[in-house]
N, C-alpha and C positions, 0 to 999 in steps of 0.2 A: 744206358738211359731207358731202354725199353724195361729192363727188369725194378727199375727206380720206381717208372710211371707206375707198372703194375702192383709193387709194393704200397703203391700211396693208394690205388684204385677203392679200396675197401675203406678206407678213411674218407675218402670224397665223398660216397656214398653215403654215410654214417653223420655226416655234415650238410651233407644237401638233406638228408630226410631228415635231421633237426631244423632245419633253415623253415623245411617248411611245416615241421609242425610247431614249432612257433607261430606263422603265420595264417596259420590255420586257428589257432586257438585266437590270433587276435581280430581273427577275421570273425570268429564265433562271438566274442567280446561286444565289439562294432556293433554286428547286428541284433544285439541283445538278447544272450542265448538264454539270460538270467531274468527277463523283462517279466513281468504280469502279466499275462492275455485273458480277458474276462470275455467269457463268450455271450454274456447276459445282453441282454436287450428289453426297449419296454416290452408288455402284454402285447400291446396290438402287432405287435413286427414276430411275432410265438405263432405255430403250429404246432395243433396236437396236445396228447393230453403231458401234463407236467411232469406225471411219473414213466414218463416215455423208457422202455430199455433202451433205446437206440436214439441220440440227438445227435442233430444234421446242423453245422452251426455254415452259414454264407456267406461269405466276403463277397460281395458284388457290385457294378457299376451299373445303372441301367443305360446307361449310352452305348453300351462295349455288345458289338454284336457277337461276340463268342458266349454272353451272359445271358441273353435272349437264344441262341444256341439249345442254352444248357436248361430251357425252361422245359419243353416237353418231356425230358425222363427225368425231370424233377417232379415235376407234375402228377407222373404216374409212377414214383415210389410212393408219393402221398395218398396217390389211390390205393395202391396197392398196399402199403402198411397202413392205413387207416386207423388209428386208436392205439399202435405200438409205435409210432416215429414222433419225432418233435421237432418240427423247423423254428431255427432261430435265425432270423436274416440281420444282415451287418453293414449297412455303407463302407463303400469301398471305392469313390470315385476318382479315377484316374484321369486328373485334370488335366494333366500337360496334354494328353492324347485326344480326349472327349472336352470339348469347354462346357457344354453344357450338362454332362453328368453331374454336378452338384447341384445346378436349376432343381433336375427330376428326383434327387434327395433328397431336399428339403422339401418340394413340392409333393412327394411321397409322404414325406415324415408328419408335414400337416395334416394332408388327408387322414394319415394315422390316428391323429388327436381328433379326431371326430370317427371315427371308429372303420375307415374305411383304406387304411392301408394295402390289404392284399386287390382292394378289386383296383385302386391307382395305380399298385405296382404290378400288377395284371395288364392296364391301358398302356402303362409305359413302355411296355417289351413287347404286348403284342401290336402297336403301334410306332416303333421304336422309329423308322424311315420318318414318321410324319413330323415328328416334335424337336429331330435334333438339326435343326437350320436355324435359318433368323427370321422364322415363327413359331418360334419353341415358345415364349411368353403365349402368346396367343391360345397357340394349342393343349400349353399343360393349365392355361385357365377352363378352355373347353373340354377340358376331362373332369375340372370341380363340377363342373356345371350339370355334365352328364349324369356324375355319380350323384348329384342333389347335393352337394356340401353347402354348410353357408359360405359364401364363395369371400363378403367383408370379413369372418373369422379367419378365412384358412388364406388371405390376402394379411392381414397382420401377422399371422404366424408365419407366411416368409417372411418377414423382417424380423423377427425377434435374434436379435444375438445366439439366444440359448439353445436355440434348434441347429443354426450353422457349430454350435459347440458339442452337439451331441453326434453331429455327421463325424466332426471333426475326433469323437472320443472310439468310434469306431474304427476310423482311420490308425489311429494310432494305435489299438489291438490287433489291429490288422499287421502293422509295424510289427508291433512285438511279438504277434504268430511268423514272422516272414513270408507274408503272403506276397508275392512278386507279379502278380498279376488275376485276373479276374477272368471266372469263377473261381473260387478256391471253396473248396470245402471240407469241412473235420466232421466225419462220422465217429463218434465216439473217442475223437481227439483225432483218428485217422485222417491224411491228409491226400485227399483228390484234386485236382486240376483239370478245369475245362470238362465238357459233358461228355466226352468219351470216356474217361476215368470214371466220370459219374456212372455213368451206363453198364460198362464194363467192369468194372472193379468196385464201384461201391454198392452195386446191387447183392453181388454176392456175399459181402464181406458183411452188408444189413443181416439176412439170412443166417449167415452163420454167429451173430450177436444176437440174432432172438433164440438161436435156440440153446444159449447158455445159460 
């Protein structure tokens, strides 16, 4: 019996590693390994100049405080490449965790249409404690307010369908990048997570893409 088992030993083996790369290819299947991921975004959600060597593309939530984490050495890559980097920012909120991450989505993405995207999505992280309770309405009005929006435009532009469908078209690239959680970022299709990756690993790897 013992020499039978060991006989067959090499066969098991040979069978469990097809078992699972079968199910590894349909696990690649699943998660859409073949999808389309458009890293595009409008102008106003863009940093930097177009002909960027190096573009930073974001999946983010602004309720997720690992995403607010990740602002300061995001911050100061942008300082620091200044005129060589291109940020492209992505909705990416993580509803079942955050309820009111899509609120500061859309309430971003309006700001946007009046040309003041980054200094909203600036109040939203660096304020982030204040607005996610249940005076989040309140407060993500008192940040139109601050920044001068027409507050009756950018109050109709939350309700427009089309803006919940454009959060909703970044979501779904986010899907088809498998982005599994927030920050996620592609430096030059490169894939970081959370702002130590950012800090650590994608400073260097910026660096060594300028000077190719």
């Amino acid at each position: 019996m013992i020499f039978f088992a060991m006989d067959r030993l090499p066969r098991v083996i040979v069978s469990a590693f097809l078992v699972l790369a079968a199910c590894a290819a349909s696990f690649a299947v699943a998660r859409g390994a073949h999808k389309p991921f458009s890293s595009d975004a409008p102008a106003y959600r863009k940093l930097g100049p177009e002909d960027a060597k190096v573009v930073i593309v974001e999946f983010s939530d602004f309720q997720c405080p690992a995403c607010k984490y990740a602002e300061p050495p995001m911050r100061a890559i942008l300082k620091l490449y200044e005129g060589k980097v291109k940020l492209i920012f992505k909705h990416y909120p993580l509803e079942r965790m955050h309820q009111f991450a899509r609120a500061g989505a859309v309430a971003a993405e309006c700001a946007g249409k009046q040309g003041k995207f980054w200094e909203y999505h600036h109040e939203l992280y660096d304020r982030q404690e204040e607005w996610t309770n249940d005076k989040a309405e309140e407060m993500l009005a008192s940040y139109a307010k601050t920044l001068k929006l027409d507050s009756a435009a950018w109050l109709a532009c939350r309700k427009d369908p089309a803006v919940n469908e454009a959060v909703n078209a970044d979501q779904k690239d986010g899907n088809n990048a498998w982005v599994g959680s927030t920050p996620t970022f592609f430096i030059n299709g490169k894939r970081y997570v959370g702002a130590m990756q950012l800090a650590e690993r994608g400073g260097p790897f910026i660096e060594k893409e300028l000077k190719k």
